[in-house]
N, C-alpha and C positions, 0 to 999 in steps of 0.2 A: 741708800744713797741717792738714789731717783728720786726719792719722793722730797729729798730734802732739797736735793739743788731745781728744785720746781718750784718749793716753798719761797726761795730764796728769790727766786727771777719775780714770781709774782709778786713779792711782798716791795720790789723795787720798782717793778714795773705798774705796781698798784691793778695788777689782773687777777680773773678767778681761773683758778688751777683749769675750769672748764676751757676756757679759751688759749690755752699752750698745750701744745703737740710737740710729739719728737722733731718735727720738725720747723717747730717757730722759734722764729730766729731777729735778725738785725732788721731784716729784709721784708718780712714779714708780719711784726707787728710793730705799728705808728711810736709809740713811746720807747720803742725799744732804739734806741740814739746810741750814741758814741759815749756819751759821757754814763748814760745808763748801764751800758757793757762794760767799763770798766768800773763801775759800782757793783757789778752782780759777777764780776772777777775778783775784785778783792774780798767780797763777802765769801766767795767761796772757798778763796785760798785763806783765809782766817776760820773759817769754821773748819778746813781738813787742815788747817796748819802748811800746805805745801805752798808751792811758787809756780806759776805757769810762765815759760820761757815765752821768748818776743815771740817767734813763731808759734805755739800753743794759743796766744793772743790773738792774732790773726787769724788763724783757723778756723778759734773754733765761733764761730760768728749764729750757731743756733744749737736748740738743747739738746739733738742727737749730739751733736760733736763735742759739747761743752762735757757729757759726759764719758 
């Protein structure tokens, strides 16, 4: 599941796996915007099929917590 919601973040953020860590995030990488995080939320809730509530949105703002 890690290695897929990596896939995911990079392929939106247009990065190599090399450059995200468990902890890059909003904050930490330039492309990674607003509109970016909710591009790499809905990609993730359509690839597991689930829903992340307002707060889960908010939270999880890098890829430790996204996971």
């Amino acid at each position: 599941m890690k290695d897929k919601i990596k896939n995911i973040i990079c392929d939106i953020l247009n990065i190599k796996k090399s450059a995200l860590s468990e902890n890059s995030g909003i904050e930490t990488i330039k492309q990674w915007d607003s509109l970016k995080h909710m591009q790499i939320i809905t990609a993730i809730e359509e690839e597991y099929k689930i829903q992340f509530s307002e707060e889960d949105l908010i939270k999880s703002n890098n890829l430790k917590k996204i996971i």
